[in-house]
C-alpha positions as CSV (number, residue, x, y, z in Angstrom):
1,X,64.4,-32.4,27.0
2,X,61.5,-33.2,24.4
3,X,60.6,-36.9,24.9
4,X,57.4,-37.1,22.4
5,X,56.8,-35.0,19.5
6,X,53.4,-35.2,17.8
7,X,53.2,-33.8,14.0
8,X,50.5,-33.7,11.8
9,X,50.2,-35.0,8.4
10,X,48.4,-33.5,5.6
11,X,49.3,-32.8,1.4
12,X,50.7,-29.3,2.2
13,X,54.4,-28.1,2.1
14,X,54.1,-27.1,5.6
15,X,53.1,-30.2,6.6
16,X,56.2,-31.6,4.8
17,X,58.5,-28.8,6.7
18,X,56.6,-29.7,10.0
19,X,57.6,-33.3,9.1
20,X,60.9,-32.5,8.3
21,X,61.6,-30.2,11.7
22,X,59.9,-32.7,13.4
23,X,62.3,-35.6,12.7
24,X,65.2,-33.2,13.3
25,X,64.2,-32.5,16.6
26,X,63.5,-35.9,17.3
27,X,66.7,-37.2,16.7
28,X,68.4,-34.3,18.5
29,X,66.7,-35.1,21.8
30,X,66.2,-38.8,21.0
31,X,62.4,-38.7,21.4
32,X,59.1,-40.6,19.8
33,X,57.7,-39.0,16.7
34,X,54.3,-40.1,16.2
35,X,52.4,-38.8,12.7
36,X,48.7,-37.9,13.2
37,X,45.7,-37.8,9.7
38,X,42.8,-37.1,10.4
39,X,39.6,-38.4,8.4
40,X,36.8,-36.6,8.7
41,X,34.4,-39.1,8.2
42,X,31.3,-36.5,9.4
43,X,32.3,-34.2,6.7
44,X,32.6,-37.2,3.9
45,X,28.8,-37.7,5.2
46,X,27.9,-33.7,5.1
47,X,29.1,-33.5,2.0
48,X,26.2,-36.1,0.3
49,X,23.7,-34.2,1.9
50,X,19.9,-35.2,1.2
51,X,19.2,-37.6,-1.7
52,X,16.2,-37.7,-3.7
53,X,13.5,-40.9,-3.2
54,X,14.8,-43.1,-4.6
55,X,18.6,-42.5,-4.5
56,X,19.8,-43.4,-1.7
57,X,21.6,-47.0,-3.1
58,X,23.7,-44.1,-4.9
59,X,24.5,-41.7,-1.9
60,X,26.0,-45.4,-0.4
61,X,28.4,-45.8,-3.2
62,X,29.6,-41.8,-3.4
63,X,29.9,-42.4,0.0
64,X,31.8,-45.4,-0.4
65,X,33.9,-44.5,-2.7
66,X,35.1,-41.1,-1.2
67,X,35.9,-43.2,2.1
68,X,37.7,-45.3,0.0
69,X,39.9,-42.6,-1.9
70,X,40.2,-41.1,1.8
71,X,42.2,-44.2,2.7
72,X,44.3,-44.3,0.2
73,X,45.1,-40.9,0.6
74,X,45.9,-41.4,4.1
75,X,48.0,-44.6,3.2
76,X,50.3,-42.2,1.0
77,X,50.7,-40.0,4.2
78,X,51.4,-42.8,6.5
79,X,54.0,-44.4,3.7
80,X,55.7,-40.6,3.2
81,X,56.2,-40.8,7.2
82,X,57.7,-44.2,7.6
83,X,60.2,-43.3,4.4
84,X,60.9,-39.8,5.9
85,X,61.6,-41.5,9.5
């Protein structure tokens, strides 16, 4: 008997069939689904890379503001699994 079942959430139609398998089999053998995002905060930073003297008040806000769409992002995920479970 399955008693937790773990699925990952992401923007892809196989994360949407995982989700929807997922909640099959969880109410089949009565277990706890938990969704998992991931934010990968390292790569947000990696992906500013060096900034120029003088620049660096502008690498905060990029950074900022791609942290900030990340969330949201992952908000929509986490709203698409409570609807779905």
């Amino acid at each position: 008997m399955i008693r937790r079942i773990l699925v990952p959430l992401d923007p892809s139609p196989y994360s949407k069939a995982a989700l929807d398998w997922a909640c099959f089999m969880a109410k089949r053998h009565r277990a706890e689904l938990t969704g998992l995002v991931v934010l990968d905060f390292p790569g947000i930073k990696k992906s500013i890379g060096p900034v120029p003297l003088g620049s660096s008040s502008y690498a905060e806000q990029l950074k900022a503001s791609r942290l900030e769409d990340a969330q949201k992002h992952i908000q929509s995920l986490l709203s698409r699994f409570i609807e779905k479970c």
